[in-house]
N, C-alpha and C positions, 0 to 999 in steps of 0.2 A: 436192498429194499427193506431188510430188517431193523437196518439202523434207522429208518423214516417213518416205521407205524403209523404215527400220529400227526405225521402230517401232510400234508392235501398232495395227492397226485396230479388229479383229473379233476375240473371243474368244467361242469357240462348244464348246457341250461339255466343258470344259476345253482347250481346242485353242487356239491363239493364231495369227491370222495378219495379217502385217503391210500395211504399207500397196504394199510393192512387189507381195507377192500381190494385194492387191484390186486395182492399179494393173492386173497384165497377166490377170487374171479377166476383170475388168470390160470391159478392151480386146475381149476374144478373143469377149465375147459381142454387144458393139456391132459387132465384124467380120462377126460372121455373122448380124446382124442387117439388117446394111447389103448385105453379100451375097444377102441374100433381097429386097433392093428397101423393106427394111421402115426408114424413118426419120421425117424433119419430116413431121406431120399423120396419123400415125397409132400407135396404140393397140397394144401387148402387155400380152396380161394374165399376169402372176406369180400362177400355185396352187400356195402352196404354207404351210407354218408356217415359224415366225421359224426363220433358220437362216443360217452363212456365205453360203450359199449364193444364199437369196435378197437378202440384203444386196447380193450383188454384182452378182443379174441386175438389180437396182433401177437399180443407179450404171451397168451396162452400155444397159442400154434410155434412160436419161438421156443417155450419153455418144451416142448411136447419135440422138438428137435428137426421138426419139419419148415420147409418154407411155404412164405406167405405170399399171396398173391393178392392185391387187393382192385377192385373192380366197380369202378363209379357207376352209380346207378343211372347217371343220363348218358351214358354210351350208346347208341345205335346197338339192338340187341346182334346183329350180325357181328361187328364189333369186340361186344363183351365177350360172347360164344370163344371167338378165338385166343382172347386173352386168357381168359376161363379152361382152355381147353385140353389142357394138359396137370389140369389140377384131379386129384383124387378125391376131394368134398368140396362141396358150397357151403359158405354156412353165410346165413343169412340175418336181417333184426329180425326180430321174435314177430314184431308186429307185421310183416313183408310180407306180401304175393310171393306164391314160389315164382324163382329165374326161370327155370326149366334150363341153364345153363349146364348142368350138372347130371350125371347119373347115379350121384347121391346127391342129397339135400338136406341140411337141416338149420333148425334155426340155432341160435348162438344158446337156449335156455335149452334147447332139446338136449345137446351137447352134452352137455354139464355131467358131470360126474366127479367118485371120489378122486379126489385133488392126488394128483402124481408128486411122488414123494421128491424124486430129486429129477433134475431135468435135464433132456438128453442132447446132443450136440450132432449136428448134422451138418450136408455140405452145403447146403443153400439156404441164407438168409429171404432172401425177398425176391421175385422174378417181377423187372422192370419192364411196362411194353415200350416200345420204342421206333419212329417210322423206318420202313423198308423201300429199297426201289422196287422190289419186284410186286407189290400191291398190297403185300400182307403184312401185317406189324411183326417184329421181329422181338421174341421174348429174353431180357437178357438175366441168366444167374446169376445172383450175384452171393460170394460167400458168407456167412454171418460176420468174418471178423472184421471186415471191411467195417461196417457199424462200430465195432468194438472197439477198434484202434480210433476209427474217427470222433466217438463218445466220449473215449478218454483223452483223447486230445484238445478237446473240447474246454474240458472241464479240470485241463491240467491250464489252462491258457484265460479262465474267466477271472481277470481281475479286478472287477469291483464288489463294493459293500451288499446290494441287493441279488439276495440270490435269482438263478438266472430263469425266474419267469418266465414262460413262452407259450407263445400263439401256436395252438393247432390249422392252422391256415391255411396247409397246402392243398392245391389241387389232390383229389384219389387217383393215385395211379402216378405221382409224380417221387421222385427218390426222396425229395427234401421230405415229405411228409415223417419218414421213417428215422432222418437226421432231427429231427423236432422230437420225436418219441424219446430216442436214445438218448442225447444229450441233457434233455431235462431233467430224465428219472435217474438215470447215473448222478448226476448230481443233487439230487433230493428235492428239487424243486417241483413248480409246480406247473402243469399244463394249462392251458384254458383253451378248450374249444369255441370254434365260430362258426356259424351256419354261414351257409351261401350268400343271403341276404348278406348280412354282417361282415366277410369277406370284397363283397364288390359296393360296399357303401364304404367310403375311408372315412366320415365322421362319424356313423357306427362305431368303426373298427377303434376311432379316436378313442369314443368312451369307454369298450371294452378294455384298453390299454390302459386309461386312466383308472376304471373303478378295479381290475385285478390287476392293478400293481404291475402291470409287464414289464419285466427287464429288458427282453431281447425278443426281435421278430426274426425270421426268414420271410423275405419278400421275394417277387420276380421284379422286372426293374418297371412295370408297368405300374403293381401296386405301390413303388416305393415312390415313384411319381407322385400319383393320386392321395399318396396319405402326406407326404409332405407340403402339397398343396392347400388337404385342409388344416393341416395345421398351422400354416402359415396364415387361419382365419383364428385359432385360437393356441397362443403364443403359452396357455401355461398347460397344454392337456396333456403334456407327458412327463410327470414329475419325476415316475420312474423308469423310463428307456435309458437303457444305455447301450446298447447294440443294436444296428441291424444289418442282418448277413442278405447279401445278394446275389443271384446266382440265377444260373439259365440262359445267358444271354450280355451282349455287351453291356456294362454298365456305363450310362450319359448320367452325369454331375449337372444338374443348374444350379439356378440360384434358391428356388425353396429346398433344394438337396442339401446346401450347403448351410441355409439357415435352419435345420435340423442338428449339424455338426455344431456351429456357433453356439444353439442352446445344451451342449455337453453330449451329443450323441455320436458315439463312433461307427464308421462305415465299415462294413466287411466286404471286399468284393471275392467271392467264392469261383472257382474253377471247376469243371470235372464232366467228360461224357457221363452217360448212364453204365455207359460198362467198368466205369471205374469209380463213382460217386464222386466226390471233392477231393481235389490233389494240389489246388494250389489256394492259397487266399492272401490279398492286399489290401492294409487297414489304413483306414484315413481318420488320423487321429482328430478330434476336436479342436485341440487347439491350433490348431491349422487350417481348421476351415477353409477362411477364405480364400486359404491357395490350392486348394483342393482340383486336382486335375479333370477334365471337362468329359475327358476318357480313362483311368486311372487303370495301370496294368495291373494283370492277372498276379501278378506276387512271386511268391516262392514255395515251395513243395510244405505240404503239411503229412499230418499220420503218416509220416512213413515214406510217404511215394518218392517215385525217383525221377526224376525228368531228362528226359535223354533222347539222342538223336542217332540216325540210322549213318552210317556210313564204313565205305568199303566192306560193304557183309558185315558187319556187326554195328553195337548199339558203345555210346562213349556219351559223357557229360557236354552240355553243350559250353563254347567257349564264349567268350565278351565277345559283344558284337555278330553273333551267328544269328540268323535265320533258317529255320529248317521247321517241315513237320515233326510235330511231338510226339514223343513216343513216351507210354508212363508205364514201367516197371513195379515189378514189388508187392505186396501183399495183396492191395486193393485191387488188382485183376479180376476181372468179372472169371465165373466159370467155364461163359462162353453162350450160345445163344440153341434154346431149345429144340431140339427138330430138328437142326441145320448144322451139321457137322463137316460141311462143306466152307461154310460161311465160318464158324468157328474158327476152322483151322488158316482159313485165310486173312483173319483178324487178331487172332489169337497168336502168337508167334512165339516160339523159344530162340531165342539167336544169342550169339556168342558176346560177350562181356569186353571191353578194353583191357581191363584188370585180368582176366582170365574168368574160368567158366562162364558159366549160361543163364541168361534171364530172360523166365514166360513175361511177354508184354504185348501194349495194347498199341496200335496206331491210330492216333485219335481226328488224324484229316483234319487238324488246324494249327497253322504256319503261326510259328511264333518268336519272336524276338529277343537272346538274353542281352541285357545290358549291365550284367557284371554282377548282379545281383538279383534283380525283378526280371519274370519274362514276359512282355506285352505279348498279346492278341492282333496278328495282323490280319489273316484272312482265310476262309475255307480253301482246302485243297480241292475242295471236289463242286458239286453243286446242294448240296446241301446247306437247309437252310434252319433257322431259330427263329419262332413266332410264342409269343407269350411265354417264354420257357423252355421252349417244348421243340425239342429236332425235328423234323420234317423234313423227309425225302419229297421232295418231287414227284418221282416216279410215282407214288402212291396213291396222291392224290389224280397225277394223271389219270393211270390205270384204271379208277374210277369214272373219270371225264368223259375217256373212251366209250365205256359201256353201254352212251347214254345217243339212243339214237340220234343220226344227222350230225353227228363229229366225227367228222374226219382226221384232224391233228389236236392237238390240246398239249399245251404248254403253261407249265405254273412257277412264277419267280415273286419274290418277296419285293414290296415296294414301298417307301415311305413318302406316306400322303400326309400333310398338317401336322406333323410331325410324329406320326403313329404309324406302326411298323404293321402290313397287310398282307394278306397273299392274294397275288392277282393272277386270274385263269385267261388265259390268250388263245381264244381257239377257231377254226375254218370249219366250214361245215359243208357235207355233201352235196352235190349239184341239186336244187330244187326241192331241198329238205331245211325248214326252219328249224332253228333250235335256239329258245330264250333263255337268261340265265336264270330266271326262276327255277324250270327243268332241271337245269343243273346244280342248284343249289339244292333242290330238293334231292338230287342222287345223292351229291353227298354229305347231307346230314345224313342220308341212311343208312351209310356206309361205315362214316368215320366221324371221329369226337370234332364237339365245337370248332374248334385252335384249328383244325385241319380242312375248313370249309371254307378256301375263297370267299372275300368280299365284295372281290370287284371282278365283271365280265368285261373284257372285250373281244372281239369278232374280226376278225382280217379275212380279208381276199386270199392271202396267200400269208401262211412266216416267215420271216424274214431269218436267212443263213445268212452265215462269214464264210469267209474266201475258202474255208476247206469243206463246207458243205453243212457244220452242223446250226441249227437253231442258234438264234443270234439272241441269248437272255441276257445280256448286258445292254442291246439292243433295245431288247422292249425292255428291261429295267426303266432305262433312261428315257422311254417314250412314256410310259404308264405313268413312272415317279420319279422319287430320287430313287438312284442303285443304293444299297447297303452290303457289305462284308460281315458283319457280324453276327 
């Protein structure tokens, strides 16, 4: 950060502040974070929307050695509570209503203190929420170095002329948002914040890209759609892209995808649960566009990671032409998941090496393909599904369903209607008890964020099972919409 003073970190609003601002921001809120007793092995959570602001209580809570929790402010406050809930401060924007999440609270100015001289190092970078079956989200640790290595990976790997620009973009509460922070500032460039509006407009989003110069985005594959679309209405608004990374969900190639790549923009297709961040990425160079695959695989191991597969009690490389679930070893290991040391240790695994010794690893319940080199994405091992980015247990959403009187069963599978990826709730209801999807859509917005509230209701007599008795979701996949895998 020293070597970049003077030039722009964080561009917010139209406001531009550089890296010596975030430099004594960020000091002044690790100071009085540290003056609260608050560092290594414990939790602040940031409520707040993308802004200078929390950019820099991010990097201050990091510099101050503790992890960072971050917490959208349109959650269902039941929701946030539990996201929240394991953090030892709120800290909030200055101008905020208190949360009342917190049994401390303060705002990001109250914070403030003398700047902490040197900065401390702790075992938890950032705690990711992530959906659960059993109804509650499930918190996952994630190390700081996991960022580090992926930062520098990054930025060992950017090779063109334009430094690498980037949208602050991501949903709060999503991993990318923190892969955006880190890679930027490690490489001295600069950030540019988006409001929501600006975000879910892609001609917006056009001109911000245009007027701050962006090099490189992180998109989900939804916004890469939408922004390719409009630019496909104006052919010169991105003079300087030349990345964009994708991730969260399978990546579909069309035709405005490709004439993005045509006009010199390179595809990243990104891999990684949340309990491991990115571990694999596949670039579809420009000049290849238009042969650009329609599905293009997941790639090959980045920062580090190791891709391997389970077999006879232990974990080995997978060979050309294997199929198997993935298993990701190696640094990038999440810590494990808050609360749940049961869940932990059934996910979290140490097992024996081919080579000899032992490597802690992750089972990531998705079936993947090596072909000698690249490993495709073939299909969930479990019922677990991906809507906007974002993992979704079923269960969870159930669980809620449930709750809501006059349901009897309630069933939720992912469906593609007009070519947009939905969650559809399929559910029976108690003998001479109505129950509308409005009801139901109103339980669960109270519940659970946007991404996880069904679009579509339907209502059976009875659900339909397979020959061994369970729920037939391939079933109504195929009855509701198209099925999808991804």
């Amino acid at each position: 950060m020293k070597r970049h003073h003077a030039s722009v970190a964080v561009v917010d609003r139209g406001l531009s502040h550089t890296y010596a601002e975030l430099d004594a921001l960020s000091g002044e809120i690790a100071g009085g974070l540290a003056a609260r007793g608050l560092g290594p092995g414990q939790l602040v959570a940031v409520h707040g929307s993308r802004s200078w602001a929390r950019c820099a209580a991010v990097l201050g809570i990091w510099r101050a050695g503790a992890g960072v929790v971050c917490v959208d402010p349109a959650l269902p406050l039941p929701r946030a509570a539990k996201i929240a809930g394991f953090s030892d401060l709120v800290l909030r924007a200055d101008h905020a209503a208190p949360t009342g999440l917190g049994r401390v609270e303060l705002t990001i100015g109250e914070v403030r203190d003398v700047p902490l001289e040197a900065p401390r190092e702790g075992s938890v970078g950032y705690v990711i929420p992530t959906s659960g079956s059993t109804g509650e989200p499930k918190l996952v640790a994630v190390p700081p170095g996991v960022l580090a290595d992926l930062g520098d990976w990054h930025v060992r790997h950017w090779a063109h002329d334009p430094p690498p620009h980037t949208l602050q973009a991501a949903s709060i509460g999503f991993d990318v948002g923190y892969e955006e922070l880190v890679t930027t500032w490690l490489a001295g460039a600069r950030l540019v914040v988006v409001s929501d509006e600006e975000r879910q407009d892609p001609f917006a989003l056009l001109d911000v890209v245009r007027e701050q110069r962006v090099a490189r985005l992180f998109l989900p594959v939804v916004g890469l759609h939408a922004l390719a679309m409009a630019a496909a209405f104006e052919p010169d608004a991105l003079p300087d892209l030349r990345e964009i990374a994708v991730a969260g969900e399978r990546l579909v190639v069309n035709a405005e995808v490709r004439q993005l790549g045509v006009r010199g923009v390179t595809l990243v297709n990104e891999y990684g649960p949340s309990e491991t961040h990115v571990v694999t990425q596949y670039r579809l160079a420009p000049e290849r566009a238009a042969h650009w695959p329609d599905h293009p695989p997941i790639g090959r191991a980045v920062a580090g990671a190791r891709l391997l597969r389970f077999v006879g009690g232990g974990l080995r490389p997978f060979a050309r032409g294997e199929e198997a679930e993935l298993i990701v070893a190696g640094d990038g290991v999440a810590v494990g998941y808050l609360g749940d040391q049961e869940l932990t240790e059934s996910r979290f695994r140490t097992l024996p090496y081919h080579a000899g010794g032992t490597l802690r690893c992750y089972a990531t319940g998705d079936v993947v393909r090596f072909d000698g080199e690249d490993f495709h994405f073939v299909a969930r091992a479990d019922d677990q599904l991906k809507i906007s980015g974002y993992r979704v247990e079923p269960g969870e959403v159930e669980a809620v369903l449930h709750t809501v009187p006059g349901v009897r069963q309630a069933v939720v599978v992912a469906v593609d209607v007009a070519g947009s990826r939905q969650l559809a709730a399929v559910y029976t209801c108690t003998s001479g008890v109505g129950t509308d999807a409005g009801q139901l859509t109103e339980a669960c917005a109270d519940q659970l964020p946007a991404y996880m509230v069904p679009r579509r209701f339907y209502t059976l007599d009875e659900l339909p099972v397979t020959a061994n008795g369970k729920v037939d979701r391939a079933g109504l996949r195929a009855r509701f919409g198209t099925a999808t895998t991804a």
